[in-house]
N, C-alpha and C positions, 0 to 999 in steps of 0.2 A: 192860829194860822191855818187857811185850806191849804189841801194839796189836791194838786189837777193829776187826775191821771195821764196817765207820758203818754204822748203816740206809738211810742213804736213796736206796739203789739196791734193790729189792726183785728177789732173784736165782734163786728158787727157783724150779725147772720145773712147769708144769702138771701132771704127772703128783701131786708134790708135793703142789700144790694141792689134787689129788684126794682126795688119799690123808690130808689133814687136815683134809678135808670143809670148806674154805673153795671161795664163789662168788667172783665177778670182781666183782662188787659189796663185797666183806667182802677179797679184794685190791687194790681201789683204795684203799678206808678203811685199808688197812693202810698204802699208801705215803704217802697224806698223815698216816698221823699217827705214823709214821716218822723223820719227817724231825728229824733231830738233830745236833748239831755235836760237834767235838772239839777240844783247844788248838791254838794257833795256831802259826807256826812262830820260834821265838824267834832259830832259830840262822842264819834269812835276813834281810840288811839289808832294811829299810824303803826303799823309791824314791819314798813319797809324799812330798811337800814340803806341810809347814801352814802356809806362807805366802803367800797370794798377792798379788801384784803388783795393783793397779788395771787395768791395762792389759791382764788377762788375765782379768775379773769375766767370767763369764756367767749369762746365765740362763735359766729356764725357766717355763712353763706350763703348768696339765692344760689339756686340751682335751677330753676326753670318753672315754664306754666304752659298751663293745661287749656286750651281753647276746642271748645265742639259747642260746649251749651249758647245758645240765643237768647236765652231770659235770664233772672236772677238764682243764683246757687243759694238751694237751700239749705244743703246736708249733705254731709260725709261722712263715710263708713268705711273701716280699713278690714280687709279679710288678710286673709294668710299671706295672697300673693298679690294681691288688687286693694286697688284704691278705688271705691263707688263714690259717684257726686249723683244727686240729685237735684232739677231745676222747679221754678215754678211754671212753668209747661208741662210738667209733668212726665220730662224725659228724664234716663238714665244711663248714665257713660260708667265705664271701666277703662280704668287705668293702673299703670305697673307702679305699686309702690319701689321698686328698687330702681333708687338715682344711676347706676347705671344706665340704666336702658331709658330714662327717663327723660334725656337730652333730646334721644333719636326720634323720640314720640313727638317732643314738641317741633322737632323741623320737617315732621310728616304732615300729610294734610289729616285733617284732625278727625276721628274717628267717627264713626257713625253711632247713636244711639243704640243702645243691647236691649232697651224697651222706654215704651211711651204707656203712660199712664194716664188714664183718663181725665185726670186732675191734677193739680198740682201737686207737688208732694212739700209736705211741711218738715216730716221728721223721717228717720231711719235707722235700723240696729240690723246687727247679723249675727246668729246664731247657727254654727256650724254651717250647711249648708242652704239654711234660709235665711232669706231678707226679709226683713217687716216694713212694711211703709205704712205713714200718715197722709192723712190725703186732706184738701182742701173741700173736699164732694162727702166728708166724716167717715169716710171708710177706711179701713186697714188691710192692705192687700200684702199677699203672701208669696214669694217668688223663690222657686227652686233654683240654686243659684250653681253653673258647671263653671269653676274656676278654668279648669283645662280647654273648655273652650269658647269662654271668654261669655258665656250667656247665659242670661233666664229666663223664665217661664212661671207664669202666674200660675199660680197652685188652688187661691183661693181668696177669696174677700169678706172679710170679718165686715160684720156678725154674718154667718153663714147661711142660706138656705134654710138649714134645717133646723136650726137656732133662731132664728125668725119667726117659722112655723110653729114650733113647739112653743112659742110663748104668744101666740095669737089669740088662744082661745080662751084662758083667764085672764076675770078683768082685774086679779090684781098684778097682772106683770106691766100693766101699762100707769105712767109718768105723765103729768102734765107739763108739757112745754109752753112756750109762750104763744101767745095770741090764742091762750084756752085750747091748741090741739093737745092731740094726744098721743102717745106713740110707746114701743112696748121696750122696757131698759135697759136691752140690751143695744140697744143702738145709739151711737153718739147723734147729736144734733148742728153740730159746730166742727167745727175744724180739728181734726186730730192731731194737734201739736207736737205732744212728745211719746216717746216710746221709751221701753225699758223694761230688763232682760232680768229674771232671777239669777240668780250664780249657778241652779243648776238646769236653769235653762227650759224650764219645765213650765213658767210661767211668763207672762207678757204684758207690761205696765200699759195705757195708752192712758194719755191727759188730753183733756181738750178745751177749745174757745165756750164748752160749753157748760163750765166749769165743775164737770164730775172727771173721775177717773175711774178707770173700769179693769180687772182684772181675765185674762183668758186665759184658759190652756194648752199650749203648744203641738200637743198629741191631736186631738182633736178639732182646736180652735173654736172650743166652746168659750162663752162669753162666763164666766164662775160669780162675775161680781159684779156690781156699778154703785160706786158710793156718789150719792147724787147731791148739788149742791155742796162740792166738797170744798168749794172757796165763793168768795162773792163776787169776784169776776173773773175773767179766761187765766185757766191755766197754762202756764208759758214751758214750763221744764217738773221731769219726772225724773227721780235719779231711787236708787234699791241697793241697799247694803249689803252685806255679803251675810248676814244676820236676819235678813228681813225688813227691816225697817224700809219703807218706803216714805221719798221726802218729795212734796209738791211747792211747787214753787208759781205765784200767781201776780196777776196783775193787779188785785189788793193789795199787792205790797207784806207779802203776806207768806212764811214757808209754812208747810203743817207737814209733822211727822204724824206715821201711821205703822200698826202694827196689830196682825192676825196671830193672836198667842195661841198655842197650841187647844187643839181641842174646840176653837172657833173657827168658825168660817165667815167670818165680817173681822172685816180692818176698821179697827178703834181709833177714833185721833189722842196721840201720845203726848204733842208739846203743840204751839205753836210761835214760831221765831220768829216776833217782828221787829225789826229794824232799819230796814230800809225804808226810805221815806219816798218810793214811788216803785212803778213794777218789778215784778224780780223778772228777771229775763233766762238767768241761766243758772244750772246748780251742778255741781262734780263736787264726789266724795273720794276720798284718800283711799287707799290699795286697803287699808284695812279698816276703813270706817268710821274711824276715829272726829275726822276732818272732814267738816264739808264746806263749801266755798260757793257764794252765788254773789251773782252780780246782775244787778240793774240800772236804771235810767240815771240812777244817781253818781254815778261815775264812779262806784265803788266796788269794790269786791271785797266780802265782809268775808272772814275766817270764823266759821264755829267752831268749836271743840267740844268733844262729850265731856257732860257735866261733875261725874265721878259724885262724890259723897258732899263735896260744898257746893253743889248746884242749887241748892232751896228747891228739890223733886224737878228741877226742869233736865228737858231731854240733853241741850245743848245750848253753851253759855257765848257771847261773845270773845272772841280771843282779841280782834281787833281788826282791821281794813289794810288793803292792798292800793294804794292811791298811784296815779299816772295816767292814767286813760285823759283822754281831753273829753269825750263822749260816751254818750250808755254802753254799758256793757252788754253784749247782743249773746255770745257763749263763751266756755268756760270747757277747756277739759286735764283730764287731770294722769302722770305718770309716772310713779315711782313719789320723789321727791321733789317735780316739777310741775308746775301749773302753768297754763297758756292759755291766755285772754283774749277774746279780739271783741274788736270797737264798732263802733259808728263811727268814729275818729280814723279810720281807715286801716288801723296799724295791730300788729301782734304781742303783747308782751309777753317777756319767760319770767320765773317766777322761782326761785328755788330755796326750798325750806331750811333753815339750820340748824346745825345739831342740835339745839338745846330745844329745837321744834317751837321755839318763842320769836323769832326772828327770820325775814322772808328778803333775799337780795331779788331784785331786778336785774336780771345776766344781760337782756336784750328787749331793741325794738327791732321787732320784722316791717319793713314797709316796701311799699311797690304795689300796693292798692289804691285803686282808683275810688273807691265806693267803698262802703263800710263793711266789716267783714261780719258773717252772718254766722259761720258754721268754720268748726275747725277738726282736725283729726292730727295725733301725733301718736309715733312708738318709736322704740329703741331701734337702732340702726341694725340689721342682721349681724350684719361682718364688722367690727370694730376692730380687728388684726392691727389695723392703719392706725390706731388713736388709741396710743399707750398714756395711762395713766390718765384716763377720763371714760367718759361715754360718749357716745354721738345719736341724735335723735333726730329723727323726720319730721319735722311739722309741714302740715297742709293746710292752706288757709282757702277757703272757699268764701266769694265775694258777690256784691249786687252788681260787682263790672262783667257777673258772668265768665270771671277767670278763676283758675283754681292754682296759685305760687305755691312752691318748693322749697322749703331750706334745713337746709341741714346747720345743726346746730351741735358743739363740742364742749362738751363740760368735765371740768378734773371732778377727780375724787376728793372730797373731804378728807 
């Protein structure tokens, strides 16, 4: 049997672009209207259970949405007090994550941009008081981020100036890229897709269309690493254990773990997870690492689990699949004991693990998306006073209709 790679990672290089006389405007229309699925995976058990318990009912709410951005929302990023979206225009809004205040925003006229990027932005993380972006121009910009009043300020753009220059003049810092150029490896060539944050914040993942992933350092924003050729086609999601273990996820269809054991300085490939039978799109790991979860074209979301001693040396084993989606799975993120999916199928699902950690009910579908949802962010509700004998959590879904919905969602305790 072939398998056609999915559309819905668009992997072609600028040059490309050029050269088939499409704009950024006729390449953004291309990825939204791309977006397409493939069959499902028949040969992995089902972990969702259709029945649930009373004791386990939850429920949800919209709460409101978010209108400034003009193009498709790429990515959300929640800080302390704010909610960031970024667009394929390459702007960026802040908004109040607390539902409060979050009604009055949406009957305001809708805020103005807190910065515009040269490029698109693909991906985004925040650490402390920096933003990291991925950019569609392969750059990574750095933005000093003043919660209190509400703005940022580019600080800097990976690979740096001076990181540039210092690898100019040896020729073995330079990589052959395609059509025989050349270029020195600290710099991406393709689209900086995903980002991703060590736990202690010290270091900075980026993956890219160009399929290496490259490792920097936060203090300086030197580039430390680039494992080149680290998949055979565009890397879509970059996710970092709390361990180390760094997991990529690609449009080979393809996850590879990696791992820099002490005393080294190059990250090893440790496993690699293939199961999906077309690109992987998205990947989130459990609060302690145990669980990782990616989802692609294929309309699944596959559960891993660490392998322990009956693994046969593999890093992580299949546990089984997450079914309901109608369409690819586009992201994936992950809190506590709940996971939240969103589609090319337009819709959000929840996802909540059960005790015996073998079994996954479906609490909810969020819908009220026009367009498939691309990028999602959720956390625990601040003040829960109100919702005794459960939790309440925020989710954020950010969409190609250029809107960013609100819902709050209530779940009991086990």
């Amino acid at each position: 049997m072939r398998f056609y790679p999915c559309p819905c990672t668009y992997t072609q290089s600028p040059q490309h672009d050029q050269e088939q006389g499409l704009s950024e405007s006729q390449r953004i229309q291309f990825d939204s209207k791309s977006l397409c699925s493939q069959p499902s995976l028949p040969s992995v058990a089902s972990l969702t259970s259709h029945s649930q318990p009373p004791s386990t009912t939850a429920n949800h709410h919209y709460i409101t949405t978010f209108k400034a951005h003009t193009s498709s929302i790429f990515s959300l990023a929640l800080t302390g007090k704010h909610l960031l979206s970024a667009s394929s225009d390459g702007q960026i809004c802040i908004w109040p994550n607390d539902p409060s205040s979050s009604s009055s925003v949406s009957q305001s006229p809708p805020p103005p941009p807190i910065a515009s990027a040269e490029s698109s932005v693909k991906s985004m993380v925040v650490h402390g008081d920096r933003l990291f972006t991925g950019h569609q121009d392969h750059k990574i910009r750095v933005w000093k981020l003043d919660e209190k009043q509400e703005a940022i300020k580019c600080v800097a753009t990976l690979p740096t100036l001076n990181d540039r220059l210092m690898k100019l003049v040896f020729a073995k810092n330079y990589v052959k890229i395609r059509r025989n150029q050349r270029c020195t490896w600290v710099h991406h060539v393709d689209a900086v897709s995903a980002l991703a944050i060590s736990k202690d914040g010290s270091l900075i993942y980026s993956g890219s269309w160009d399929r290496t992933f490259k490792v920097w350092r936060t203090t300086d924003f030197k580039c430390l690493e680039s494992v080149w050729n680290a998949h055979d086609d565009a890397i879509n999601a970059v996710v970092v254990s709390h361990n180390g273990y760094v997991y990529t996820g690609s449009a080979d269809r393809k996850i590879k773990v990696w791992k820099r054991h002490g005393g080294e300085n190059k990250h090893k490939l440790v496993d690699s997870l293939e199961k999906h039978k077309s690109a992987v799109n998205a990947l989130a790991l459990s609060t302690d690492g145990s669980v990782l979860y990616s989802g692609a074209c294929d309309r699944s979301i596959i559960v891993w689990e660490k392998a322990g001693d009956g693994g046969d040396g593999r890093h992580m084993v299949v546990a089984g699949a997450l079914r309901g989606h109608g369409k690819a799975i586009l992201c994936i993120t992950v809190v506590a004991d709940m996971a939240f999916s969103g589609s090319a199928d337009k819709t959000i699902r929840v996802w909540r693990r059960g005790i015996d950690g073998k079994s996954y009910l479906c609490l909810g579908v969020l819908e009220g998306h026009k367009s498939p949802v691309k990028c999602l962010a959720a956390a625990v509700e601040v003040c829960t006073s109100g919702s005794p004998g459960g939790t309440s959590y925020l989710v954020f879904g950010g969409s190609l209709d250029c809107e960013i919905k609100v819902w709050k969602l209530w779940v009991p305790f086990l």
